[in-house]
N, CA, C and O atoms as CSV, one atom per row, in Angstrom:
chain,resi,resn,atom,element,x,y,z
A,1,UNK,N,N,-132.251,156.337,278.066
A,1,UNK,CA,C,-131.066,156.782,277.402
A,1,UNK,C,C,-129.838,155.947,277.752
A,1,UNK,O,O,-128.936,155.718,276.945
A,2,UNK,N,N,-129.860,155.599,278.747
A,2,UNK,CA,C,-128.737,154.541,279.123
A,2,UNK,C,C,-128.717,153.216,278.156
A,2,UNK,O,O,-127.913,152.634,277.428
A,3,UNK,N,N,-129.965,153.098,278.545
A,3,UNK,CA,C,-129.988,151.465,277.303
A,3,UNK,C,C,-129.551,152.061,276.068
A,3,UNK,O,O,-128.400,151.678,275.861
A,4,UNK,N,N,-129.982,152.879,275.093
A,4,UNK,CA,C,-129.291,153.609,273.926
A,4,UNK,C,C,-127.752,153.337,274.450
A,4,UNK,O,O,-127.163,152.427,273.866
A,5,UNK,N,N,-127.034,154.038,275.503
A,5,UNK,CA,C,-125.739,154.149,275.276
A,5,UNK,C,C,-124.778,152.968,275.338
A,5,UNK,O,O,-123.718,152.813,274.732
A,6,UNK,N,N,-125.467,152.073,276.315
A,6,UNK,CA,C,-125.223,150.517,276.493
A,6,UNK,C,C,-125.240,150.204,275.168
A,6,UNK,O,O,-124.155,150.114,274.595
A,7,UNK,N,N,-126.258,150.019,274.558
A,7,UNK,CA,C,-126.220,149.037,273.147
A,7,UNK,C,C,-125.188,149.657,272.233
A,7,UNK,O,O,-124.974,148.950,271.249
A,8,UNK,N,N,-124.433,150.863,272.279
A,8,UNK,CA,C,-124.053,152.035,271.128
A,8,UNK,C,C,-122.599,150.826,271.614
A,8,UNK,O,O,-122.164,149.932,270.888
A,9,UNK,N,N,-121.974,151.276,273.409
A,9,UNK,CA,C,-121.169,150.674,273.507
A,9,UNK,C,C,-120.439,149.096,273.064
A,9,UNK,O,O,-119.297,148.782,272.726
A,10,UNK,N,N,-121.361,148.535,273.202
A,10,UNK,CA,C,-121.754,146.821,272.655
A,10,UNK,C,C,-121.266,146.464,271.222
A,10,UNK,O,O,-120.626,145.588,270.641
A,11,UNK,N,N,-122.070,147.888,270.922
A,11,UNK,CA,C,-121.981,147.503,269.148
A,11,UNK,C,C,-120.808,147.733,268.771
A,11,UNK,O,O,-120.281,147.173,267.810
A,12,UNK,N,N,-120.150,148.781,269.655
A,12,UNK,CA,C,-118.797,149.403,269.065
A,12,UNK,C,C,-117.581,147.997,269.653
A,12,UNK,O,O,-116.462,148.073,269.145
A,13,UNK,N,N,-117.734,147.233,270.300
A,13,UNK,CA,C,-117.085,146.439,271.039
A,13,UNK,C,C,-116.846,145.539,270.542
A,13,UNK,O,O,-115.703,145.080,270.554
A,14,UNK,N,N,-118.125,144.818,269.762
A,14,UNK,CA,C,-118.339,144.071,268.814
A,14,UNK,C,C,-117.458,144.018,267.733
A,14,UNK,O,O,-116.684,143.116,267.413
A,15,UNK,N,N,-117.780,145.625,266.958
A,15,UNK,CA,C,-117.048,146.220,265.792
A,15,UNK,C,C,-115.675,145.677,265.861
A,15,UNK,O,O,-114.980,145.011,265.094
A,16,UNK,N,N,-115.523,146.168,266.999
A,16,UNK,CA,C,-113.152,146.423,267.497
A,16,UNK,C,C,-113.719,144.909,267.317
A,16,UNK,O,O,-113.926,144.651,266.131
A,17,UNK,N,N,-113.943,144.117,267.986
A,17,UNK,CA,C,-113.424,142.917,268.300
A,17,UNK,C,C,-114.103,141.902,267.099
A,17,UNK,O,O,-113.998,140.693,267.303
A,18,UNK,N,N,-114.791,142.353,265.861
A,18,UNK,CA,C,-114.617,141.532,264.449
A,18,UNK,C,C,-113.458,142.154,263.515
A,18,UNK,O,O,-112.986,141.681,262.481
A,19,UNK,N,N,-113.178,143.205,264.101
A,19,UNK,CA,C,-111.937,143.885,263.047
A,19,UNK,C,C,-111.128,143.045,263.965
A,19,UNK,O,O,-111.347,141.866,263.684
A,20,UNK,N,N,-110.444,143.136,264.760
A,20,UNK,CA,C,-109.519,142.404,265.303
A,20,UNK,C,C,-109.089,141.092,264.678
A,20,UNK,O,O,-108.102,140.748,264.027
A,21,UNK,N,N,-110.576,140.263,265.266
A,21,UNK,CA,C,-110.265,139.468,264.456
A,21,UNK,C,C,-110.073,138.725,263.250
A,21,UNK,O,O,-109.550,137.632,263.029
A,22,UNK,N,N,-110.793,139.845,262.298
A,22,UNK,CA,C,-110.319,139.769,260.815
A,22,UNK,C,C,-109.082,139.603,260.614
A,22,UNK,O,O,-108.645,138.667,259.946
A,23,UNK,N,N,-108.212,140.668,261.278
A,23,UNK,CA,C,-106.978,141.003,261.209
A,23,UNK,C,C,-106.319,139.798,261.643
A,23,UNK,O,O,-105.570,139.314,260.794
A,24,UNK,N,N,-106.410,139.103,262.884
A,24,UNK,CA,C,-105.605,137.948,263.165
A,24,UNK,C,C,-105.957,137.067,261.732
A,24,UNK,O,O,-105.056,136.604,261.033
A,25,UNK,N,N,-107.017,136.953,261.496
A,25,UNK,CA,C,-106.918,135.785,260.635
A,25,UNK,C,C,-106.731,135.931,259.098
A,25,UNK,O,O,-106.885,135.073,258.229
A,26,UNK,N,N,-106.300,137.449,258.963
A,26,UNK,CA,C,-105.330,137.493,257.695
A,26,UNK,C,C,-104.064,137.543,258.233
A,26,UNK,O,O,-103.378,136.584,257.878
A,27,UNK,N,N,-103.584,138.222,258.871
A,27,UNK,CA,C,-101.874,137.609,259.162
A,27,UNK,C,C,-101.373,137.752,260.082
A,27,UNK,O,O,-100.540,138.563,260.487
A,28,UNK,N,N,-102.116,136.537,260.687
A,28,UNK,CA,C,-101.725,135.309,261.594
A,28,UNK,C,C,-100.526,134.701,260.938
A,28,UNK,O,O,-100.253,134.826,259.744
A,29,UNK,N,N,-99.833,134.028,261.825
A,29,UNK,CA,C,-98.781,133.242,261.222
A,29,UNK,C,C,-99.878,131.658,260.231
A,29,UNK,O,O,-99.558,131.085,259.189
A,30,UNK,N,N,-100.945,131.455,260.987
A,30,UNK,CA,C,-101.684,130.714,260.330
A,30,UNK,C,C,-102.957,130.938,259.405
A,30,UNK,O,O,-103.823,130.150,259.026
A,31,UNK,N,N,-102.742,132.425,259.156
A,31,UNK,CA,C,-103.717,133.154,258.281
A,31,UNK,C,C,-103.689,132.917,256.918
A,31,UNK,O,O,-102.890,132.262,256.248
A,32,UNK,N,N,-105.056,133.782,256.480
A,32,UNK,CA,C,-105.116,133.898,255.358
A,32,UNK,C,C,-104.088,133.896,253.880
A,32,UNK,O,O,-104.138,133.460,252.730
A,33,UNK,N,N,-103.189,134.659,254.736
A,33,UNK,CA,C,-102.009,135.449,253.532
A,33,UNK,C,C,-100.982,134.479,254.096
A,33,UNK,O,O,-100.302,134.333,253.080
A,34,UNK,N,N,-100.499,133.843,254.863
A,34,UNK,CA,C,-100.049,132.364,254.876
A,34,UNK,C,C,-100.307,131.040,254.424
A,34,UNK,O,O,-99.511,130.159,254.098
A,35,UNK,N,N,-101.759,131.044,254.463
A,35,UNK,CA,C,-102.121,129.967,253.703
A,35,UNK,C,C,-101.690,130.259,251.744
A,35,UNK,O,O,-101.303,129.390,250.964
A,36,UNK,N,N,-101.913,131.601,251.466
A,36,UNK,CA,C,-101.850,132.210,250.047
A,36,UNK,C,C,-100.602,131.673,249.575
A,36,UNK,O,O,-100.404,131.098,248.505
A,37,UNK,N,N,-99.552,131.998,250.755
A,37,UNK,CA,C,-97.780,131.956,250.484
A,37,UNK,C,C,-97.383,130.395,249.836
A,37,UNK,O,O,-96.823,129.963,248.829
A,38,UNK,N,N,-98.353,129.575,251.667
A,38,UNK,CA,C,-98.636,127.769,251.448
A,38,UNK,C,C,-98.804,127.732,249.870
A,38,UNK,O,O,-97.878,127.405,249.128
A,39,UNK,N,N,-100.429,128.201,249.292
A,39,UNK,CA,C,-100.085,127.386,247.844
A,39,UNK,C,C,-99.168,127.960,246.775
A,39,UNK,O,O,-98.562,127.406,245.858
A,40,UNK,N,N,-99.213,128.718,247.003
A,40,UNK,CA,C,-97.842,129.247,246.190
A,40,UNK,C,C,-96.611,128.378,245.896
A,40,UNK,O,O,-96.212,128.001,244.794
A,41,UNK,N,N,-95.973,128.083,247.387
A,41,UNK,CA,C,-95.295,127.605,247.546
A,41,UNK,C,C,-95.301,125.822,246.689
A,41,UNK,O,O,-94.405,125.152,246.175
A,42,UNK,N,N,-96.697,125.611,246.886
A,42,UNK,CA,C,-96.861,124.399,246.897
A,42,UNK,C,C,-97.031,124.098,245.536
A,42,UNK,O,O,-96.778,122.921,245.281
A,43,UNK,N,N,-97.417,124.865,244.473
A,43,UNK,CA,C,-97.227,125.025,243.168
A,43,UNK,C,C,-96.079,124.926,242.354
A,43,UNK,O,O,-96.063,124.403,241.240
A,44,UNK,N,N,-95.043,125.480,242.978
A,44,UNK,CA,C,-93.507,125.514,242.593
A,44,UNK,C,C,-93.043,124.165,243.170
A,44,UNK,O,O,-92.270,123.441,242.544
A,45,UNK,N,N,-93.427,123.919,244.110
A,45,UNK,CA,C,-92.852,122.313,244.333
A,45,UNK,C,C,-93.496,121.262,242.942
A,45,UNK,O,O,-93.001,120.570,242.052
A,46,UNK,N,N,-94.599,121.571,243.316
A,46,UNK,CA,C,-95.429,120.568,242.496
A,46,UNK,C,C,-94.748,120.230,240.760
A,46,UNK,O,O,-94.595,119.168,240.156
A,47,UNK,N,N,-94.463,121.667,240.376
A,47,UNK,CA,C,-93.547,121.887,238.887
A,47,UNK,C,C,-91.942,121.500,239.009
A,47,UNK,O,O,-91.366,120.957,238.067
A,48,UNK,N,N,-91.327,121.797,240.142
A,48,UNK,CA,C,-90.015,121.127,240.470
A,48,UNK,C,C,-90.123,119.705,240.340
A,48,UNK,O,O,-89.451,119.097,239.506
A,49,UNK,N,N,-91.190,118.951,241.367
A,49,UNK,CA,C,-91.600,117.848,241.123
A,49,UNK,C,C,-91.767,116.860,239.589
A,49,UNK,O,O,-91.601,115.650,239.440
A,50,UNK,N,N,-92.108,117.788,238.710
A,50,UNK,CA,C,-92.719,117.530,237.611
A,50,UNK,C,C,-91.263,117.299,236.491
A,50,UNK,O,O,-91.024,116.406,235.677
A,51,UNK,N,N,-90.455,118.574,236.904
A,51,UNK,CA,C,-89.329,118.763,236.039
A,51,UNK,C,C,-88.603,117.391,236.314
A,51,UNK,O,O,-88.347,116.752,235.293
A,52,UNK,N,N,-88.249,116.858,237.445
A,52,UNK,CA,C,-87.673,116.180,238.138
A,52,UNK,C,C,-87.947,114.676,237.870
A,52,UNK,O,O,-86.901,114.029,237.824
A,53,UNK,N,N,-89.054,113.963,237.685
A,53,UNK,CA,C,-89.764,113.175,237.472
A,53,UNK,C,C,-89.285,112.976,236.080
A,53,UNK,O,O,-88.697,111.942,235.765
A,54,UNK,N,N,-89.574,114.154,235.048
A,54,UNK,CA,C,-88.811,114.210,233.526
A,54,UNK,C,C,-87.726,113.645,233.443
A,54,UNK,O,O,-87.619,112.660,232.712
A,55,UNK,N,N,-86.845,114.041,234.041
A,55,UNK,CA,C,-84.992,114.401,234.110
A,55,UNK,C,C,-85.063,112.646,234.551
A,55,UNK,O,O,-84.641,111.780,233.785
A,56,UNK,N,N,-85.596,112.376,235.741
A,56,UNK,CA,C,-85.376,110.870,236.039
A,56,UNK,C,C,-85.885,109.826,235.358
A,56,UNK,O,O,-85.281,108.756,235.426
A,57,UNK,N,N,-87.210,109.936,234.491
A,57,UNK,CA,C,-87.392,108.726,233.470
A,57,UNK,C,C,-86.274,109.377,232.180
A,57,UNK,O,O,-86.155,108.431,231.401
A,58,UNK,N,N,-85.676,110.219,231.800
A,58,UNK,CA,C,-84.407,110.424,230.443
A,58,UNK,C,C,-83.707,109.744,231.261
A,58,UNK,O,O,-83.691,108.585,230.846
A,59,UNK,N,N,-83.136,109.842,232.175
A,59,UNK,CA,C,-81.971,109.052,233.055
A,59,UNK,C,C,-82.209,107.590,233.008
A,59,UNK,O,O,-81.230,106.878,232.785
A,60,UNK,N,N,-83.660,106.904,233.230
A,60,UNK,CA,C,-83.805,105.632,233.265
A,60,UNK,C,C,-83.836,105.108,231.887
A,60,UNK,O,O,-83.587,103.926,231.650
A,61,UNK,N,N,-84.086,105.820,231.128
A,61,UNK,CA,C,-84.318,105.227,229.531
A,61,UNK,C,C,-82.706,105.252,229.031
A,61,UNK,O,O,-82.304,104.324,228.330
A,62,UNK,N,N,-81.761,106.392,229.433
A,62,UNK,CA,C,-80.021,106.338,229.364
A,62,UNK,C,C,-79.071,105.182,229.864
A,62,UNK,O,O,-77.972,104.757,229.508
A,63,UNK,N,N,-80.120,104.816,230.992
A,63,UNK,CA,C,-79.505,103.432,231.959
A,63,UNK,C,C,-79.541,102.783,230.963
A,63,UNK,O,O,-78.562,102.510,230.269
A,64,UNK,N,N,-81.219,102.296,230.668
A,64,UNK,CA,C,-81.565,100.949,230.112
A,64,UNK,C,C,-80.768,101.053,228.883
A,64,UNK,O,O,-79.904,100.177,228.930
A,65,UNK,N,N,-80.689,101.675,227.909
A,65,UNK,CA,C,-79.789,101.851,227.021
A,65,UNK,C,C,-78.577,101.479,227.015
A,65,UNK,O,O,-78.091,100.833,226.087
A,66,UNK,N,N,-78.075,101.763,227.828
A,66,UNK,CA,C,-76.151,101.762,228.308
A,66,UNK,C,C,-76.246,100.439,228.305
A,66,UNK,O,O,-75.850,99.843,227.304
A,67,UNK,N,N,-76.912,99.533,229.673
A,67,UNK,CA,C,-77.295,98.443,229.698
A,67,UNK,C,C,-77.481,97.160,228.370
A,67,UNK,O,O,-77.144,95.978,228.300
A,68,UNK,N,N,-77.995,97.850,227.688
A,68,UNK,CA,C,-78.567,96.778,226.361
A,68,UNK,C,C,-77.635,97.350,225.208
A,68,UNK,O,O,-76.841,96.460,224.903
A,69,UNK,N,N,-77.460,98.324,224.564
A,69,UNK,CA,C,-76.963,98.346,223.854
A,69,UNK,C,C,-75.548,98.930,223.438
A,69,UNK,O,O,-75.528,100.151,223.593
A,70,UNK,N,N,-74.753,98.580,223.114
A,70,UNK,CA,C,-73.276,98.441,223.167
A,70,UNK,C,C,-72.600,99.545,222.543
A,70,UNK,O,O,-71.720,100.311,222.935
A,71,UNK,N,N,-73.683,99.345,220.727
A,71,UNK,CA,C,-72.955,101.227,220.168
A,71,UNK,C,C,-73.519,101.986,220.877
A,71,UNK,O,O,-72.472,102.502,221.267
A,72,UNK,N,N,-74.598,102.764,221.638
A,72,UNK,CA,C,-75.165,103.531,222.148
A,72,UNK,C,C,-73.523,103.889,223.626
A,72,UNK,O,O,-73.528,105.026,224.098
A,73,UNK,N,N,-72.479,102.995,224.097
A,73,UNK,CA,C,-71.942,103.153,224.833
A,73,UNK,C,C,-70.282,103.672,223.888
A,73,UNK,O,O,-69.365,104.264,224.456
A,74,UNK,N,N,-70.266,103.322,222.609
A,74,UNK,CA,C,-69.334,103.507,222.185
A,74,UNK,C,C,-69.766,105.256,221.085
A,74,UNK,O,O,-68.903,105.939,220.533
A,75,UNK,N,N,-71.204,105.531,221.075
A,75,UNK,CA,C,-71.318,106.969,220.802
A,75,UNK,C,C,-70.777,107.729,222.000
A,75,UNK,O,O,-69.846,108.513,221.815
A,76,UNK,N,N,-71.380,107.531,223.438
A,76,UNK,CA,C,-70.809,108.360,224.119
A,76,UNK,C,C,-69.358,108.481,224.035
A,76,UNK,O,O,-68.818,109.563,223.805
A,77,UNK,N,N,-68.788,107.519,224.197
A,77,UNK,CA,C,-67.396,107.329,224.547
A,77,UNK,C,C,-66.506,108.235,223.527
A,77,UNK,O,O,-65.444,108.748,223.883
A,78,UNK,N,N,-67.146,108.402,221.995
A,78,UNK,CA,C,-66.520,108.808,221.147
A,78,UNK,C,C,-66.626,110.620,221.080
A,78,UNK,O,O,-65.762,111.496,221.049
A,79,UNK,N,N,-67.939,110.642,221.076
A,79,UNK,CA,C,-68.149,112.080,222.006
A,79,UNK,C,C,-67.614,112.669,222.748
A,79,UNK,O,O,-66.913,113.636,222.453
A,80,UNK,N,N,-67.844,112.143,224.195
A,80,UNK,CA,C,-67.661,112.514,225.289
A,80,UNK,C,C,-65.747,112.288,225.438
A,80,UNK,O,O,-65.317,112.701,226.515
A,81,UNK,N,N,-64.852,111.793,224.635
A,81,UNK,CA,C,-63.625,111.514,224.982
A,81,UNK,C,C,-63.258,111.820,224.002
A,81,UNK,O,O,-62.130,112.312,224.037
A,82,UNK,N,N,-63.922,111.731,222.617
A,82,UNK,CA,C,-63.231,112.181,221.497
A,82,UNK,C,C,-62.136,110.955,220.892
A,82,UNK,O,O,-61.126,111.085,220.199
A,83,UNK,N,N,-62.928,109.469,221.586
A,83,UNK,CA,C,-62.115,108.581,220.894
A,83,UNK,C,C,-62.735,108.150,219.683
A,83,UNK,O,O,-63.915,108.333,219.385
A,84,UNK,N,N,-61.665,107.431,218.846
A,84,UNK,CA,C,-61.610,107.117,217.563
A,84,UNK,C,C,-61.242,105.627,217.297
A,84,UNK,O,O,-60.365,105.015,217.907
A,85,UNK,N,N,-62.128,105.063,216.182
A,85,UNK,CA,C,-61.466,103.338,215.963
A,85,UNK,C,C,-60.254,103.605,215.568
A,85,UNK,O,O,-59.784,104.741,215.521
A,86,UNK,N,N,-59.512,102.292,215.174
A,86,UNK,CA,C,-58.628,101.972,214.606
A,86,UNK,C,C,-58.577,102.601,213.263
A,86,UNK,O,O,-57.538,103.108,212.839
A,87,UNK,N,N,-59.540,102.579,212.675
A,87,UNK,CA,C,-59.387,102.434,210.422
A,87,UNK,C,C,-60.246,103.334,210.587
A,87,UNK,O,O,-60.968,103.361,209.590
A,88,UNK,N,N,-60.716,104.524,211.765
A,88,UNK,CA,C,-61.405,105.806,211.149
A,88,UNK,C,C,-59.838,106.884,211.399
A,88,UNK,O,O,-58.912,106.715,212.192
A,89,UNK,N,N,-60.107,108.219,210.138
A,89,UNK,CA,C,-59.539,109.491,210.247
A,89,UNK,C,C,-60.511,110.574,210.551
A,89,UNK,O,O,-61.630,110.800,210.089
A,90,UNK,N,N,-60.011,111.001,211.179
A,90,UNK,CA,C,-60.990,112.125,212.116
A,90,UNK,C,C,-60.470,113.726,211.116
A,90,UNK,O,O,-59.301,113.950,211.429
A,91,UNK,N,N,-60.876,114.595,210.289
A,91,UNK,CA,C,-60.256,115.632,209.797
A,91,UNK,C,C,-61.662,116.917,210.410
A,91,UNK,O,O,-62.883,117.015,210.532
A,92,UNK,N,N,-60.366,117.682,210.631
A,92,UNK,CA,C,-60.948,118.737,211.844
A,92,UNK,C,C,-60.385,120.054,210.788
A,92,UNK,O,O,-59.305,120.262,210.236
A,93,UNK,N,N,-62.039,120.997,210.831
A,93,UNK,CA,C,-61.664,121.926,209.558
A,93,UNK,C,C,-61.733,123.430,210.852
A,93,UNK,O,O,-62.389,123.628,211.874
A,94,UNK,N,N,-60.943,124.020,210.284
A,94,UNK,CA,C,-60.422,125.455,210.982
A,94,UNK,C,C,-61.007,126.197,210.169
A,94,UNK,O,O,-61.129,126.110,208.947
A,95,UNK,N,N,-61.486,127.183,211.141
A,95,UNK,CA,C,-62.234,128.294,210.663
A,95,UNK,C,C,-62.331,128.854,209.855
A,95,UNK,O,O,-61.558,128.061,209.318
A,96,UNK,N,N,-62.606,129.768,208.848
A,96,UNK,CA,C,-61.590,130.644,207.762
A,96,UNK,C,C,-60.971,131.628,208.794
A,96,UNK,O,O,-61.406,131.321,209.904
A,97,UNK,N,N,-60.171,132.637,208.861
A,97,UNK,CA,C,-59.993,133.752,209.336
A,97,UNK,C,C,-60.630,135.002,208.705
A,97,UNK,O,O,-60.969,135.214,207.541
A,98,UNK,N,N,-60.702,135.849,209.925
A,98,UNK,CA,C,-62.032,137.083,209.286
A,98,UNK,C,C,-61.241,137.911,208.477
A,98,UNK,O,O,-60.106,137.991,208.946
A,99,UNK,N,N,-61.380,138.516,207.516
A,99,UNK,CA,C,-61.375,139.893,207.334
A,99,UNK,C,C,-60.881,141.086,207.693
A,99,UNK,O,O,-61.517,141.954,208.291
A,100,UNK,N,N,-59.581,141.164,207.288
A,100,UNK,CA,C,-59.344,142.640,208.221
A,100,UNK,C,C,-60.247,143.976,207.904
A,100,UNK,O,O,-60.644,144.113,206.747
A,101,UNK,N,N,-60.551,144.859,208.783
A,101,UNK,CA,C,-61.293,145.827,208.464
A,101,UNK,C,C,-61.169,147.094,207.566
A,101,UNK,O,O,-60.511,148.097,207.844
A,102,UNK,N,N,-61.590,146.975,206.927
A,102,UNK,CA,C,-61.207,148.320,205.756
A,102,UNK,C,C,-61.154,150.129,206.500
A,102,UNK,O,O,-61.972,150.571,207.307
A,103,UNK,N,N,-60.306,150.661,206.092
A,103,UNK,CA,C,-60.299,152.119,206.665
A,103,UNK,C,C,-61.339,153.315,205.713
A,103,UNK,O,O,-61.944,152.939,204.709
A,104,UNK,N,N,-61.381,154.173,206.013
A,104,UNK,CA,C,-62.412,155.032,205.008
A,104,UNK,C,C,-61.866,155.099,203.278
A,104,UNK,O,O,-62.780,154.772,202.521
A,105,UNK,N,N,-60.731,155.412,202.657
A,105,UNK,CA,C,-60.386,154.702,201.572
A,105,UNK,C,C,-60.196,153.396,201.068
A,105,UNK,O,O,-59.634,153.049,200.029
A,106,UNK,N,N,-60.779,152.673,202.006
A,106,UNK,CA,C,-60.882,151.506,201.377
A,106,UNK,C,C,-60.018,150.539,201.071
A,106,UNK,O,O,-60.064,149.683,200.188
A,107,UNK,N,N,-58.819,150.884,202.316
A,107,UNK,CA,C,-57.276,150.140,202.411
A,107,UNK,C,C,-57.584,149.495,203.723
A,107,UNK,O,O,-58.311,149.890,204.635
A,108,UNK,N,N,-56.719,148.197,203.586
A,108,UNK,CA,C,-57.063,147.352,204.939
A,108,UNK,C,C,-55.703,148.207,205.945
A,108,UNK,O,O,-54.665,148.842,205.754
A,109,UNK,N,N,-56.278,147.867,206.705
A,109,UNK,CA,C,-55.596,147.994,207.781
A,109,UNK,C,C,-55.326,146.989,209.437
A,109,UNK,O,O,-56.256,146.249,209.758
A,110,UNK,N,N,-54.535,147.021,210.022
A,110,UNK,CA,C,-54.403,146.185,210.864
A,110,UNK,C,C,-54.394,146.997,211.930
A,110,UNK,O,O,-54.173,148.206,212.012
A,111,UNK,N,N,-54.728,145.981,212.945
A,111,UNK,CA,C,-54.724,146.655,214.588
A,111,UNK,C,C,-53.791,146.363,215.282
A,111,UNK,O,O,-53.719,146.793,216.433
């Protein structure tokens, strides 16, 4: 009966000490559910990466542009500053104005 209780003990010792260490090695600072966070993490870089890479060949193709071609520097300029040649007129159209709102008979009214 002793050997029975010996082995009962053993087994139970065993038990604690594979749960245990299950447990460390899901969250551990170097566990399971850390490593999970890792690719996670590492996914969102990877797409930052990606966005980034985009944004910098439009930027290099904007260089080379600026670089070589001359109207491409005088669109921005006209854009971006709102300058104008010599022998162009620039005519700038204003909105209509809205509508004043009608009252329940059907007379405008103002606010």
């Amino acid at each position: 009966m002793a050997l029975i209780s010996r082995n009962k003990t053993y087994a139970l010792f065993l038990a604690a000490l594979v749960v245990f260490l299950g447990l460390i090695l899901i969250y551990s600072d170097q566990g399971l559910q850390s490593l999970h966070h890792q690719s996670q993490e590492k996914l969102k870089l990877q797409e930052s990466n990606e966005e980034l890479a985009e944004e910098n060949r439009r930027l290099m193709l904007k260089i080379d542009r600026i670089k070589k071609d001359s109207r491409f520097i005088q669109d921005e300029a006209r854009e971006k500053l709102g300058l104008i040649r010599p022998d162009e007129t620039i005519y700038r159209l204003k909105d209509e104005p809205e509508e004043p709102e009608t009252g329940e008979r059907g007379r405008k009214f103002k606010e």
